[in-house]
MARKOLVO-124590 format. One record per residue (C-alpha): residue number from 1; residue in three letters; x, y, z. Coordinates in nm, 2 decimals, decimal comma. Each point is the difference from the previous one (the first is absolute). Layout:
N
+-----+---------+--------+--------+--------+
| num | residuo |      x |      y |      z |
+-----+---------+--------+--------+--------+
| NUM |     ala |      X |      Y |      Z |
...
+-----+---------+--------+--------+--------+
***
This chain:
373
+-----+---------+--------+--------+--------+
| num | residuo |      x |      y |      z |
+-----+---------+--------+--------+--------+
|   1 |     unk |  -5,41 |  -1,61 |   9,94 |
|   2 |     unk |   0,15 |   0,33 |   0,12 |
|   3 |     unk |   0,35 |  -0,18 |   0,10 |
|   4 |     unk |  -0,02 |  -0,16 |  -0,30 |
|   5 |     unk |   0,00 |   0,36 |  -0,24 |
|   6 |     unk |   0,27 |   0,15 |   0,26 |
|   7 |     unk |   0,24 |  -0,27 |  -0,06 |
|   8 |     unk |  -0,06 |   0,03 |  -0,36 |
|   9 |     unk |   0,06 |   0,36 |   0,04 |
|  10 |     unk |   0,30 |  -0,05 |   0,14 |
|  11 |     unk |   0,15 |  -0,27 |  -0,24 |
|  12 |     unk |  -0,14 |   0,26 |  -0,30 |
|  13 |     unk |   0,16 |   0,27 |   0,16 |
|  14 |     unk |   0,37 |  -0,15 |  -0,01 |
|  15 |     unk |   0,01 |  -0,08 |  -0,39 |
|  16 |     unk |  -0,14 |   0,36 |  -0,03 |
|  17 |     unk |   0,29 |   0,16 |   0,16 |
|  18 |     unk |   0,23 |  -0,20 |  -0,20 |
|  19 |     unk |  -0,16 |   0,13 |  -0,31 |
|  20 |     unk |   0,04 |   0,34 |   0,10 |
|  21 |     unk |   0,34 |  -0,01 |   0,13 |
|  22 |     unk |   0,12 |  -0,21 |  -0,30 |
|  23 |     unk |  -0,26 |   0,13 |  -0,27 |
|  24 |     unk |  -0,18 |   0,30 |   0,08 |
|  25 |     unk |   0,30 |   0,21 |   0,15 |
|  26 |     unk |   0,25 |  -0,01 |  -0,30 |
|  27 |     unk |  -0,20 |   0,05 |  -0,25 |
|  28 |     unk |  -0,13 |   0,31 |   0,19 |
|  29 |     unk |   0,36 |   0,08 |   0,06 |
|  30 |     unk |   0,15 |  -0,12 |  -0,38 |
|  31 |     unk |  -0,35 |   0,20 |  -0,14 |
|  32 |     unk |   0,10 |   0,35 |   0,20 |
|  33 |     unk |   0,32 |   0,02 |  -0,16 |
|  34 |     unk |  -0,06 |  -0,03 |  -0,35 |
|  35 |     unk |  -0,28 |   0,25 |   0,04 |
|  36 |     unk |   0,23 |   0,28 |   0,11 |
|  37 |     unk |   0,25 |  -0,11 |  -0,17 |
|  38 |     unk |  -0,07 |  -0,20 |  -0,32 |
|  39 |     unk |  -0,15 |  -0,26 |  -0,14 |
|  40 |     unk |   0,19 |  -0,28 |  -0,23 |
|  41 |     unk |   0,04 |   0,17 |  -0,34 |
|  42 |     unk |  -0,25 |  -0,26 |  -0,21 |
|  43 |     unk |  -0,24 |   0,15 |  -0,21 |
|  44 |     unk |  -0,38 |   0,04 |   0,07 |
|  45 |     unk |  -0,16 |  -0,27 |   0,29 |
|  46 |     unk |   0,34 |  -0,23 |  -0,04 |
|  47 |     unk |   0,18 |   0,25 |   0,24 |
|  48 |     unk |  -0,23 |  -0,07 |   0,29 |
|  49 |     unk |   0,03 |  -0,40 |  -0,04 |
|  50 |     unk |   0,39 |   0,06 |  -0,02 |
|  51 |     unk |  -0,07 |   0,20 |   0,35 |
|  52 |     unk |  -0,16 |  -0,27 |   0,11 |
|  53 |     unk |   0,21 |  -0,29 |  -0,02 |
|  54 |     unk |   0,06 |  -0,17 |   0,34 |
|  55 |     unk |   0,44 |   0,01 |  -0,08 |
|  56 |     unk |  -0,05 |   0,34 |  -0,03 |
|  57 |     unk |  -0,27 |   0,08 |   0,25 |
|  58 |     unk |   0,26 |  -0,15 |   0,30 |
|  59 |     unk |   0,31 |   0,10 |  -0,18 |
|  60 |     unk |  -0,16 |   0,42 |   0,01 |
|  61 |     unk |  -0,13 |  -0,08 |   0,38 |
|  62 |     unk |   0,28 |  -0,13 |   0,12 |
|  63 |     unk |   0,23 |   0,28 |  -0,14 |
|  64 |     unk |  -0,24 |   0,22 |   0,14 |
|  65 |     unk |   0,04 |  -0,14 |   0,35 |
|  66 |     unk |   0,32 |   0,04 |  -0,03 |
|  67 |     unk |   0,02 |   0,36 |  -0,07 |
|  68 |     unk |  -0,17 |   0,03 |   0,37 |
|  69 |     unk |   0,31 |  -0,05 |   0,18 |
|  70 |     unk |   0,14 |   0,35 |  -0,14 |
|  71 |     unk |  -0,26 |   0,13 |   0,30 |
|  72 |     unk |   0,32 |  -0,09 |   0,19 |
|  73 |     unk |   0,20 |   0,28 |  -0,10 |
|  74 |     unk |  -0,30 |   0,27 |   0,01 |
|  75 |     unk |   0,17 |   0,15 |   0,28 |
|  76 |     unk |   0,34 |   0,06 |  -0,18 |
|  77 |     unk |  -0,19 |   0,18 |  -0,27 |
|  78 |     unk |  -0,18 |   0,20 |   0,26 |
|  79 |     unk |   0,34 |   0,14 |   0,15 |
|  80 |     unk |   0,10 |   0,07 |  -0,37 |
|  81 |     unk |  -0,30 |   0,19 |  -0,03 |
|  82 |     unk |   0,07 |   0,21 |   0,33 |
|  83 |     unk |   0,35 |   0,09 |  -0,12 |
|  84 |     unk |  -0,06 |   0,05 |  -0,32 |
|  85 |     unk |  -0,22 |   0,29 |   0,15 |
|  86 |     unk |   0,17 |   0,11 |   0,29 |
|  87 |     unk |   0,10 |   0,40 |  -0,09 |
|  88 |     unk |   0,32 |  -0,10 |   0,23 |
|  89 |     unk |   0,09 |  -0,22 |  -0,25 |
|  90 |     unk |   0,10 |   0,22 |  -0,26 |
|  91 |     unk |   0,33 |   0,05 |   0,07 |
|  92 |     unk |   0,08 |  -0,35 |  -0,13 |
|  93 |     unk |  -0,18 |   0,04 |  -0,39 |
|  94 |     unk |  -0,13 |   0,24 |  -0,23 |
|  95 |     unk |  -0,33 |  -0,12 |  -0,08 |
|  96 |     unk |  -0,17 |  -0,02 |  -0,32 |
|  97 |     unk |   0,25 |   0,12 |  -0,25 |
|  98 |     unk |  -0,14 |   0,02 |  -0,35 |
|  99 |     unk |   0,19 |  -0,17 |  -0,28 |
| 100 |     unk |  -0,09 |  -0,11 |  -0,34 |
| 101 |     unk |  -0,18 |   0,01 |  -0,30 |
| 102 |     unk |  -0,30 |  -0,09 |   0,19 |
| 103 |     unk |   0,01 |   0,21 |   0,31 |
| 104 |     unk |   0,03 |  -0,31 |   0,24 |
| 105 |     unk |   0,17 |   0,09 |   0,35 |
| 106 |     unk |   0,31 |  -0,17 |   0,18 |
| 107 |     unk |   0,10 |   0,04 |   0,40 |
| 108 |     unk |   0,35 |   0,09 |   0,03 |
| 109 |     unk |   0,17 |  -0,15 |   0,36 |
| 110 |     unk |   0,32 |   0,13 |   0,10 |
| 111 |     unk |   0,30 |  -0,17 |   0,09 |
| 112 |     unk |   0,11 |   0,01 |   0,34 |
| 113 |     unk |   0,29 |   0,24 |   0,10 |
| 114 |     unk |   0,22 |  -0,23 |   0,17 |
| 115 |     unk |   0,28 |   0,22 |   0,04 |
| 116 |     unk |  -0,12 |   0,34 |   0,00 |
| 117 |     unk |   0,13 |   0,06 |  -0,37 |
| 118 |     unk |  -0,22 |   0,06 |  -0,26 |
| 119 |     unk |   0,27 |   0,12 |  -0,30 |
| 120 |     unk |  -0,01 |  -0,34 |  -0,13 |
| 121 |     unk |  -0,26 |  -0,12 |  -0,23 |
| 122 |     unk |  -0,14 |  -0,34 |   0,11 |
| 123 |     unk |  -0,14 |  -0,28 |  -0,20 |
| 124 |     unk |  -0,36 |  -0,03 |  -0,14 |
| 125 |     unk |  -0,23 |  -0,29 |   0,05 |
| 126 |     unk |  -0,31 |  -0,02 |  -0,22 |
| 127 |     unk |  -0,29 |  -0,22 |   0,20 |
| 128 |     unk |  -0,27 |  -0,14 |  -0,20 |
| 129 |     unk |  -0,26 |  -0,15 |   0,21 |
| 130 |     unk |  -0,25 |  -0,29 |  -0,13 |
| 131 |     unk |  -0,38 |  -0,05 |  -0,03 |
| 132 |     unk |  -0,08 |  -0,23 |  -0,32 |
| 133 |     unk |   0,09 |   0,31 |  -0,27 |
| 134 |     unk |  -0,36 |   0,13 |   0,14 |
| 135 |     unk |   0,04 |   0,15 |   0,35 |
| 136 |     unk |   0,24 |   0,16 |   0,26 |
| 137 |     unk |   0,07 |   0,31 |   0,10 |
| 138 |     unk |   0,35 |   0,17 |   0,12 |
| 139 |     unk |  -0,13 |   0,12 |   0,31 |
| 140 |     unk |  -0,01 |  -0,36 |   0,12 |
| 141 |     unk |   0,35 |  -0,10 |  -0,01 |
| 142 |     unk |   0,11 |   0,35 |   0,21 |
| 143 |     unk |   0,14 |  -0,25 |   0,28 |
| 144 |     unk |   0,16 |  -0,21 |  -0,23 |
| 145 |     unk |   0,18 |   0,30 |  -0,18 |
| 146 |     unk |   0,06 |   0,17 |   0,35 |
| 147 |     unk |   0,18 |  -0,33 |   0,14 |
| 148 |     unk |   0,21 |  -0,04 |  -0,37 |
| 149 |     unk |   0,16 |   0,36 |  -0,03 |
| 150 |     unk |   0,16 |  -0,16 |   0,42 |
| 151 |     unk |   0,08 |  -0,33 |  -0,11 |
| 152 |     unk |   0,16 |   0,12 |  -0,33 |
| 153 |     unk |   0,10 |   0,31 |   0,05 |
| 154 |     unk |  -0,19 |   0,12 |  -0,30 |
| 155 |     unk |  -0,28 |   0,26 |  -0,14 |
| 156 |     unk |  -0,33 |  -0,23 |  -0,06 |
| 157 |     unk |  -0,19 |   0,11 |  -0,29 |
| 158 |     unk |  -0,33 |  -0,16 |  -0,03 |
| 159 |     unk |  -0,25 |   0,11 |  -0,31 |
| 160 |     unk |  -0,36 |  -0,05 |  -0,02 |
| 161 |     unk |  -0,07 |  -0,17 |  -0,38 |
| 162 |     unk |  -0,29 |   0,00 |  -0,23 |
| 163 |     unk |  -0,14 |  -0,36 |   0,16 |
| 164 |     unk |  -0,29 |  -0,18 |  -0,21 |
| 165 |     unk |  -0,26 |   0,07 |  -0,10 |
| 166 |     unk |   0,18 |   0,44 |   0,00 |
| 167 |     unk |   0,30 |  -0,18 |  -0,23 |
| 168 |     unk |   0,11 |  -0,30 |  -0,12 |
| 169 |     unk |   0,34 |  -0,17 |   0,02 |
| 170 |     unk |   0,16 |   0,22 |  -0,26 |
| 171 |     unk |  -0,14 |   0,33 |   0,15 |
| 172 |     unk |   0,15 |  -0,20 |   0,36 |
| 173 |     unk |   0,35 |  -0,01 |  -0,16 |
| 174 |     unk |  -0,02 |   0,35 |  -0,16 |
| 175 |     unk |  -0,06 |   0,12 |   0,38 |
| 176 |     unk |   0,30 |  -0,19 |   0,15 |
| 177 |     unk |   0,18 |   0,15 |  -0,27 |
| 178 |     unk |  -0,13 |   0,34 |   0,03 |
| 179 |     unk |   0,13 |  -0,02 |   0,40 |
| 180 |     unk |   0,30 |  -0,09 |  -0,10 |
| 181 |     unk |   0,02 |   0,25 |  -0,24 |
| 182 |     unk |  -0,11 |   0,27 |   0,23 |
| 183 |     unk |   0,24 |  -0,11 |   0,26 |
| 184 |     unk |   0,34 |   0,06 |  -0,24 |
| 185 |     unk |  -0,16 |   0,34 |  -0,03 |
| 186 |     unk |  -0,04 |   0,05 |   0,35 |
| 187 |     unk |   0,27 |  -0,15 |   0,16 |
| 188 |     unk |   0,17 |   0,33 |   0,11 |
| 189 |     unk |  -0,31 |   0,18 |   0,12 |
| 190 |     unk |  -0,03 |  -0,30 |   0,20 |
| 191 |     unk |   0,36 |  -0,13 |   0,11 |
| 192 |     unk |   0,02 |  -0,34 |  -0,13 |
| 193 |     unk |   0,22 |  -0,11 |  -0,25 |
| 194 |     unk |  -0,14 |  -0,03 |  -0,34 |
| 195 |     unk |   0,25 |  -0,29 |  -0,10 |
| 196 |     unk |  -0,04 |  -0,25 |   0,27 |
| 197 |     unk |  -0,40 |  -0,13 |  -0,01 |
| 198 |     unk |  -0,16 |  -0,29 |   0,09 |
| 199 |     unk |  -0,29 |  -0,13 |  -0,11 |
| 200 |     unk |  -0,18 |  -0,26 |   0,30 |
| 201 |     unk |  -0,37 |  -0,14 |  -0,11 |
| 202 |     unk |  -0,22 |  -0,24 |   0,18 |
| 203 |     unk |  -0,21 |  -0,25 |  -0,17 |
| 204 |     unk |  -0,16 |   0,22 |  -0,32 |
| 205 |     unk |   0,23 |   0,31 |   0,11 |
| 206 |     unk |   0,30 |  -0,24 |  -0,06 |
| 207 |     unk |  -0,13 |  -0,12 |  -0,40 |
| 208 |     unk |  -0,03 |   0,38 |  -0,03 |
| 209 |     unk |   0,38 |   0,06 |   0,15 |
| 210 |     unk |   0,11 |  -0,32 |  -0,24 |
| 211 |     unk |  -0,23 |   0,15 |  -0,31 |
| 212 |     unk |   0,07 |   0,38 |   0,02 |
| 213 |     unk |   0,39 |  -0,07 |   0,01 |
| 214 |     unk |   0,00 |  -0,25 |  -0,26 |
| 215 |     unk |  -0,22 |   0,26 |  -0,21 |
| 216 |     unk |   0,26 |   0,25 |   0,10 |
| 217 |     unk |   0,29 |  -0,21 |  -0,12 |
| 218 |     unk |  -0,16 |  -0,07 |  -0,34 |
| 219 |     unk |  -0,09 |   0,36 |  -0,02 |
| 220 |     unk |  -0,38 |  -0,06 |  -0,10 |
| 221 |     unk |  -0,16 |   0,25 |  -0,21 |
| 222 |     unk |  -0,32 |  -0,08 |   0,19 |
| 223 |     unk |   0,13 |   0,17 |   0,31 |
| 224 |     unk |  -0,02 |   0,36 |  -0,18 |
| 225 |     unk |   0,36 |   0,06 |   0,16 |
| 226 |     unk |   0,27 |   0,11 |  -0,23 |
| 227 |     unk |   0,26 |  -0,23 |  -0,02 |
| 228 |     unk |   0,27 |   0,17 |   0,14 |
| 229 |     unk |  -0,21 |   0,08 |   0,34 |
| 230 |     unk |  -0,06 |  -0,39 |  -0,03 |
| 231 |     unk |   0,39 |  -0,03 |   0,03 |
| 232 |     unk |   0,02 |   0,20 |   0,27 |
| 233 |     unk |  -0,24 |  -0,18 |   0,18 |
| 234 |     unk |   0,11 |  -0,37 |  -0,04 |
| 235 |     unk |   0,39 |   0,19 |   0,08 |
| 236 |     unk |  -0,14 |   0,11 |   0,30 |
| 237 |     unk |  -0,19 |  -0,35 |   0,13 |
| 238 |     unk |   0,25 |  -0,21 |   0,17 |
| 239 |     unk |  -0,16 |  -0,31 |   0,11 |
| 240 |     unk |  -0,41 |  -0,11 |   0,03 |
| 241 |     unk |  -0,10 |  -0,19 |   0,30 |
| 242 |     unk |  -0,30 |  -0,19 |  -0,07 |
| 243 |     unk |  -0,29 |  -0,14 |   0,29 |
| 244 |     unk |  -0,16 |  -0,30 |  -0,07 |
| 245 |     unk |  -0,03 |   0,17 |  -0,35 |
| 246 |     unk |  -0,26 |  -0,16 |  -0,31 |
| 247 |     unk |   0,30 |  -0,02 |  -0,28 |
| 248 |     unk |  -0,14 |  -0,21 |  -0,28 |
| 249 |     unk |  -0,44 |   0,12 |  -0,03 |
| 250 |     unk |  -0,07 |  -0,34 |  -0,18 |
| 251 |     unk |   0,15 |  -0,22 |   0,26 |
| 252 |     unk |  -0,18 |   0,20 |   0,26 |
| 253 |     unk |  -0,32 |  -0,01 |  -0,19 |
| 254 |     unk |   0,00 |  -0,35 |  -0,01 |
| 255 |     unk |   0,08 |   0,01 |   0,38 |
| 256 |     unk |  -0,32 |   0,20 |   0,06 |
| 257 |     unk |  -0,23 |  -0,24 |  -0,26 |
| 258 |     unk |   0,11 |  -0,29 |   0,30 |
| 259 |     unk |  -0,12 |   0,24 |   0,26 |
| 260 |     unk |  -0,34 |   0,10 |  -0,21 |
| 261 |     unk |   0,11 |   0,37 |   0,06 |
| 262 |     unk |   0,07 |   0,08 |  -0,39 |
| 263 |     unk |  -0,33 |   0,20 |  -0,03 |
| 264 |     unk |  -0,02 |   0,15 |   0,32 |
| 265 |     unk |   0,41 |   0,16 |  -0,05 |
| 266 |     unk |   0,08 |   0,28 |  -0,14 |
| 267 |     unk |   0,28 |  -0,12 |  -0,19 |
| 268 |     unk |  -0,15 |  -0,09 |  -0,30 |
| 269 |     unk |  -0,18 |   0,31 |  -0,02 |
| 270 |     unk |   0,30 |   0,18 |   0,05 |
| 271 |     unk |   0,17 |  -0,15 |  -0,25 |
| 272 |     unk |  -0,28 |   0,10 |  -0,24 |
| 273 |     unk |  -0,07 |  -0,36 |  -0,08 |
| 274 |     unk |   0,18 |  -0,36 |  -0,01 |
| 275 |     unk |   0,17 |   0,08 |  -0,33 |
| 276 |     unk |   0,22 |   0,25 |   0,18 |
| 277 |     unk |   0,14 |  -0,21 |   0,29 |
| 278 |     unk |   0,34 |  -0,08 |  -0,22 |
| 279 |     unk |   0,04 |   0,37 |  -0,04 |
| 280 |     unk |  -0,07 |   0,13 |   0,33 |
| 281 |     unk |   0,25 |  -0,30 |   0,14 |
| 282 |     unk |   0,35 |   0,03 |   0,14 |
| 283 |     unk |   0,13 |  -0,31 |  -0,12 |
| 284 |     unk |  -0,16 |   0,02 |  -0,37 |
| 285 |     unk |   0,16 |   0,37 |   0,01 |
| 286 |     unk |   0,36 |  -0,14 |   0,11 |
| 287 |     unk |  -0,01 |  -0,23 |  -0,26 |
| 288 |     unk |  -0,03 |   0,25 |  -0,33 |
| 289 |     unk |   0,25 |   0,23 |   0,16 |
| 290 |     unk |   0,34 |   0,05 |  -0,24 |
| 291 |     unk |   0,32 |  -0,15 |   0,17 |
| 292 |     unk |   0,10 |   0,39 |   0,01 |
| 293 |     unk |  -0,28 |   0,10 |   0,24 |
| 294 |     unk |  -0,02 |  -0,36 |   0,19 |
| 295 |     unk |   0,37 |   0,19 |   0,12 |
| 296 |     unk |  -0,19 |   0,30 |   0,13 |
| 297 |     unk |  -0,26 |  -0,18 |   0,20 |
| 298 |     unk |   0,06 |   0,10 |   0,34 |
| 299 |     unk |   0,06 |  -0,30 |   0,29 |
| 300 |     unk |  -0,30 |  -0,13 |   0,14 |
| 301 |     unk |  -0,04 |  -0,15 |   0,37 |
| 302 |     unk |  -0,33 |  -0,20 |   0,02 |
| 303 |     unk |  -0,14 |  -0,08 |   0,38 |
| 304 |     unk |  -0,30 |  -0,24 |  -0,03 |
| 305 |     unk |  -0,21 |  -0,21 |   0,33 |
| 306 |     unk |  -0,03 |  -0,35 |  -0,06 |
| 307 |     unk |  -0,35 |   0,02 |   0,14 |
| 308 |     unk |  -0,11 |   0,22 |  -0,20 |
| 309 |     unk |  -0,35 |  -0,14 |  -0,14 |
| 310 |     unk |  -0,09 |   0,31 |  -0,23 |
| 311 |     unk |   0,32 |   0,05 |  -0,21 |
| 312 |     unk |   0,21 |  -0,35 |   0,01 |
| 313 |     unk |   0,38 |   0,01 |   0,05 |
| 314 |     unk |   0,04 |  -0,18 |  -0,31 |
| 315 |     unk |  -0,05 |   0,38 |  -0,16 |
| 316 |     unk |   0,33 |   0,11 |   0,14 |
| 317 |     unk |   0,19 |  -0,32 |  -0,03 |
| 318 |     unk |  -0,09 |   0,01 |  -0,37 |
| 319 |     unk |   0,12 |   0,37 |  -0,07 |
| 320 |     unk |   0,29 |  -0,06 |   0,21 |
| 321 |     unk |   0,08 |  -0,33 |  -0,23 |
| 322 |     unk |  -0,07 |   0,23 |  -0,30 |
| 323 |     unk |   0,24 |   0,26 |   0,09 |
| 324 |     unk |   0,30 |  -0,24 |   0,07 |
| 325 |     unk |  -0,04 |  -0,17 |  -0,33 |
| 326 |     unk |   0,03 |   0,35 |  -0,12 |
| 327 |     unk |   0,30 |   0,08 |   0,17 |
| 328 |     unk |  -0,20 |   0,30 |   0,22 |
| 329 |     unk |   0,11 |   0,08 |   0,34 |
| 330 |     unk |  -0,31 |  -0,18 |   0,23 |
| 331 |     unk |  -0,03 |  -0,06 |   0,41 |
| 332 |     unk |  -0,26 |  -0,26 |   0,09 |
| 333 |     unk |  -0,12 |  -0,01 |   0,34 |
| 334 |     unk |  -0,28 |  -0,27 |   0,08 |
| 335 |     unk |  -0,15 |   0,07 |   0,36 |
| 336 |     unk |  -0,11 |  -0,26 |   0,19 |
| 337 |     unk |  -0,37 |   0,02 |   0,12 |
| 338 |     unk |  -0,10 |   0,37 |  -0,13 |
| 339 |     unk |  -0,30 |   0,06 |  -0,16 |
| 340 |     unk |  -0,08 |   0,27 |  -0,24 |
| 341 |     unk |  -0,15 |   0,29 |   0,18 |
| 342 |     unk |   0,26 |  -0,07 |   0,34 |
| 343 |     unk |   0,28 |   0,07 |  -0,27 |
| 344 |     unk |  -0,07 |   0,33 |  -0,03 |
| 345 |     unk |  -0,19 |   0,11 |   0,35 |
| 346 |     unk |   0,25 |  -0,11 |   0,22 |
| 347 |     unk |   0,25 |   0,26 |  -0,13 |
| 348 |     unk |  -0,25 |   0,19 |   0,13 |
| 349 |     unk |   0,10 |  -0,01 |   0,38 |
| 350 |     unk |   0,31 |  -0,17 |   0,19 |
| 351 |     unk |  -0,21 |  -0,18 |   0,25 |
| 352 |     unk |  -0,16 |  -0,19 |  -0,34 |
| 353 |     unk |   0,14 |  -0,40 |  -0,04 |
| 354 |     unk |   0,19 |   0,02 |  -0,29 |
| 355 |     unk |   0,10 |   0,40 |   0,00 |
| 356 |     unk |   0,37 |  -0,11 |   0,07 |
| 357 |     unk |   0,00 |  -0,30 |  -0,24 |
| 358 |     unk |  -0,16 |   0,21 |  -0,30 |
| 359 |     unk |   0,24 |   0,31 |   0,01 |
| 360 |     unk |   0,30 |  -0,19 |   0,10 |
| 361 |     unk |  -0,01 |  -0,16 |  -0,38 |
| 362 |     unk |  -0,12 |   0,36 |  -0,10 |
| 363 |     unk |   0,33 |   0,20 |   0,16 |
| 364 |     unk |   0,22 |  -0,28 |  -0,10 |
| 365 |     unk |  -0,08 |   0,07 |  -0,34 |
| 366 |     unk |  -0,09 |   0,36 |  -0,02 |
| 367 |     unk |   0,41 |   0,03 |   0,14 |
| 368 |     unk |   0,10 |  -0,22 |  -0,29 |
| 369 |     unk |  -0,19 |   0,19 |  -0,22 |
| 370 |     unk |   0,12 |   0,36 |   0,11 |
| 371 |     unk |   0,39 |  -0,16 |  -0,06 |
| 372 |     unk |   0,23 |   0,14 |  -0,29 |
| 373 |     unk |  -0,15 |   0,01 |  -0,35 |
+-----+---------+--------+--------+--------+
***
């Protein structure tokens, strides 16, 4: 009798750790997330059986597992953190520069001095990191912006912005704007030159490059510029370089309903709701521009890794389509094997696997961009 219940014990106790492996761990997982960050937008009890549909139970643990392998680059953002507050440091940036209407801060890196002269005014590169239009911080990226003012021989800008839920996407634009803003006004105090910017974004950072010009070159009253500083600005932008950027929000929202993630992203938050996503898009902007402004839309160069999972490639090969049928200057560079996240880190540090490939492309066409008007 007592062998008898420990081999059933032992037969129970295989289906059991099937279950929880298969059942019982994502659901755990798929639950967690919504709780922090959302539940499906259904009204009353329906929200919970939406949040509990097997699809999107495995669809919401699986992207969670996913996420894990960021850990990897943990130790990167720790030697950010250490220079970023390293007093020795400061000979390279000003740090936390006011600018804008609403008192945001932007770090200021300065171009190397490669042959002892400093009479000429260098250009201005504007960096707008990522983070789903609802985190980031500049501090992050100070490696990044250290390694771009060598490789480009360039003052690196990069502005904190009114993320979600501070701001939403217009307040976002209004910020970039306000940078660049600040930064015609600031170029001699500074030594840059005011006339030769541009703009480089990764993932949501690059829709806000691609939406802050294209507000710029329509000259939107909702920006609360005056119009001629808006000329000035969109003068002064010379080319956008876009990483693994989110160009068209309804594509990519439908992208997000296949990875069940829709009501745990920011986006549509950020985007005050789905009946904004034309307005807040790239491509739907392009499209109502005048033939007179589509001439004043500034080149574009648009580097996207075709394994990228989070933002497909298909985003930048469709804006880069868009643009040719509209006769606008575009670059497209498609990157075999890079994900999203290495796109941006490994311009973090030389000894990272694709540092060289990723500013390669970026030189290449920051010189192009920099040549005669």
């Amino acid at each position: 009798m007592t062998y008898n219940m420990s081999s059933l014990k032992n037969h129970m106790s295989l289906p059991v750790a099937v279950g929880v492996i298969l059942v019982g761990l994502p659901y755990s997982i798929a639950l967690a997330v919504q709780w922090l960050y959302g539940w499906p937008d259904e009204p009353g009890y329906k929200k919970y059986i939406e949040a509990l549909k097997p699809r999107r139970i495995y669809c919401l643990a699986k992207a969670a597992l996913e996420s894990v392998k960021y850990l990897q680059y943990g130790k990167l953002y720790s030697q950010s953190a250490g220079w970023y507050k390293n007093k020795e440091n400061r000979r390279h940036c000003e740090k936390g520069i006011v600018f804008g209407r609403r008192g945001n801060r932007l770090d200021l890196y300065h171009a190397p001095n490669v042959d002892g002269s400093v009479d000429a005014a260098v250009p201005l590169v504007v960096f707008v990191y990522g983070g789903a239009w609802g985190s980031g911080e500049r501090s992050t990226y100070c490696l990044l912006a250290r390694h771009m003012t060598e490789e480009l021989n360039a003052v690196v800008i990069c502005p904190d912005y009114s993320t979600y839920p501070k701001g939403n996407v217009l307040g976002m634009v209004q910020d970039i704007a306000d940078c660049l803003v600040w930064a015609q006004e600031s170029a001699s105090k500074f030594n840059f030159d005011k006339d030769n910017v541009v703009l480089i974004g990764h993932s949501a950072g690059a829709h806000l490059c691609a939406l802050t010009t294209l507000f710029l070159v329509d000259e939107r009253e909702e920006l609360f510029i005056e119009a001629c500083k808006q000329r000035n600005v969109t003068k002064a932008i010379r080319g956008v370089i876009g990483l693994s950027g989110v160009y068209n929000i309804m594509d990519h929202y439908e992208h997000e309903q296949k990875r069940a993630v829709e009501y745990v992203s920011t986006m549509h938050k950020a985007m005050n709701g789905a009946k904004n996503f034309p307005y807040y898009s790239p491509t739907h902007s392009l499209k109502q521009l005048s033939q007179d402004k589509l001439s004043r839309v500034p080149p574009f160069t648009l580097l996207h890794g075709t394994g990228d999972a989070v933002v497909p490639v298909e985003s930048s090969v469709r804006l880069s389509e868009l643009f040719t049928s509209l006769s606008i200057t575009v670059s497209l560079y498609l990157l075999p094997g890079v994900n999203h996240i290495e796109i941006v880190t490994d311009l973090m540090a030389p000894d990272r696997r694709y540092y060289q490939l990723v500013y390669s492309c970026i030189k290449l066409e920051h010189r192009k961009l920099l040549g005669p008007h």
